[in-house]
C-alpha positions as CSV (number, residue, x, y, z in Angstrom):
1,X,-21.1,17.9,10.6
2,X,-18.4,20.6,11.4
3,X,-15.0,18.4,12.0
4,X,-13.1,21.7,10.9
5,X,-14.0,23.0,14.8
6,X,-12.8,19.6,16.7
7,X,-9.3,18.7,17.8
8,X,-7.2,15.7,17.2
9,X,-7.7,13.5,21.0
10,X,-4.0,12.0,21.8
11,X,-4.0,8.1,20.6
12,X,-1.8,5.6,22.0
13,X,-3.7,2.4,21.2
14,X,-6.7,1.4,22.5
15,X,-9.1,3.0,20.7
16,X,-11.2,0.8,18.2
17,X,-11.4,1.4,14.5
18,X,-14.5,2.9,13.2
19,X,-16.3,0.5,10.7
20,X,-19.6,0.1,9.5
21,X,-22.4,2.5,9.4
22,X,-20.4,4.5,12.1
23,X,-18.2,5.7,9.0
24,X,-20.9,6.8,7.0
25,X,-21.3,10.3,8.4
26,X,-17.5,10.6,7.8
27,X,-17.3,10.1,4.9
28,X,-19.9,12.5,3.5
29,X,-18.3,15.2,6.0
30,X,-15.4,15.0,3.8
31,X,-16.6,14.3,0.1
32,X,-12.9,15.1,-1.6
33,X,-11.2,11.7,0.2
34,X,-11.9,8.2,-1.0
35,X,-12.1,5.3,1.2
36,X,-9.5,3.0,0.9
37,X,-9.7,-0.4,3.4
38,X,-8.6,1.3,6.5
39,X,-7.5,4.4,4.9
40,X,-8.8,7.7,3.3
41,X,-7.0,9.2,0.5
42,X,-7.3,12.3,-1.7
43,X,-4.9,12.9,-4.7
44,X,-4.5,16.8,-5.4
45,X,-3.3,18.0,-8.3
46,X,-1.5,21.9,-8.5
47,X,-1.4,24.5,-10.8
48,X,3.1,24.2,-10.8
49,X,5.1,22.7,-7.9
50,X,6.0,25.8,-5.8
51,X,1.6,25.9,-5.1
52,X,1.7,21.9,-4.5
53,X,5.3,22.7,-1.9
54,X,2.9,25.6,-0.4
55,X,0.1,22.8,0.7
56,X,2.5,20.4,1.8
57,X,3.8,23.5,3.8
58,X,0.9,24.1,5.0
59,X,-0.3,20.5,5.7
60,X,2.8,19.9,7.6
61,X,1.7,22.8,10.1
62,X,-1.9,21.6,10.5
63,X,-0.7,18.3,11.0
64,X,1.9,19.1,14.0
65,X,-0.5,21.2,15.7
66,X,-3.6,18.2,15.0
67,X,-0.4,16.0,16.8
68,X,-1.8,13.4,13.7
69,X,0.1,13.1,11.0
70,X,-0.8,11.8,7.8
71,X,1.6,9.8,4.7
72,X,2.0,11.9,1.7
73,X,3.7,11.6,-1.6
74,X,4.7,14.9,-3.9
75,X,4.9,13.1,-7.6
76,X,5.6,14.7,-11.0
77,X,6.0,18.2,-10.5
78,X,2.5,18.9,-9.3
79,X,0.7,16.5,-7.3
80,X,0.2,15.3,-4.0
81,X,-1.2,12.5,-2.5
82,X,-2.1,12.2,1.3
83,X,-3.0,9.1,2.6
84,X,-4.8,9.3,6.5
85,X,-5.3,6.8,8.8
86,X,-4.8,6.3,12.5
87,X,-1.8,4.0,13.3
88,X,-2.5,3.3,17.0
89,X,-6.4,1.8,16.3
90,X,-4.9,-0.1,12.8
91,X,-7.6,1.5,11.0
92,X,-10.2,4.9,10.8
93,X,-10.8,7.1,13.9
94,X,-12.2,10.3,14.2
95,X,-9.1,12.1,14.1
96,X,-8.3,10.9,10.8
97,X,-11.7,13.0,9.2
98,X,-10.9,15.9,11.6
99,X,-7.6,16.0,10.1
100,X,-8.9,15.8,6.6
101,X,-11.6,18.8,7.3
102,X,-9.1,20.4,8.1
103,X,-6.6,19.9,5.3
104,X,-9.7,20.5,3.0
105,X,-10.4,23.7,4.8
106,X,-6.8,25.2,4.0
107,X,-6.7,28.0,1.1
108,X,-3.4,26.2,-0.4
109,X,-6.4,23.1,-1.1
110,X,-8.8,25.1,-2.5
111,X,-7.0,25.8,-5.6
112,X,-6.1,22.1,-6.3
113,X,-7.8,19.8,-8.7
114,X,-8.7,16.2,-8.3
């Protein structure tokens, strides 16, 4: 499952959670993210904190142009956690694996360890 290729669809409530075995595919599309309740999370840990400020950077810009922006923390000097989740629908959506394809697809991610 390519989500890399899809875009972020506008959501301004309405649209249903994903739960179940509708999530499954998901999940395995993006194998770096834990599930957590509602949420997805991945914890990324840098080399030193200008490579960890370059993903957030970087994040930022897929983000705004996704129009789907996800929570993230920058802790100790290194690490970053992103925590996705789709506001509107109170839970999973599409978007929110789209987004992390996507996130996982930049080179600044690449580099990063769990």
């Amino acid at each position: 499952m390519d989500l890399t290729s899809r875009k972020c669809v506008p959501c301004e409530g309405g649209i249903p959670k994903l739960e179940g075995p509708a999530l499954d595919p998901l999940l395995a599309a993006v194998p770096a993210w834990d599930r957590r309740g509602d949420k997805i999370h991945r914890h990324l840990r840098f080399a030193d904190f200008a490579a960890a400020m370059a993903f957030v950077n970087a994040m930022a810009a897929v983000a705004e142009a996704e129009g789907h922006h996800p929570d993230f923390e920058v802790h100790g000097w290194n690490h970053v956690d992103v925590t996705i989740w789709t506001h509107a629908a109170g839970g999973l959506t599409e978007n929110d694996f789209i987004l992390a394809a996507k996130l996982d697809a930049l080179p600044e991610a690449r580099g990063a360890r769990a």
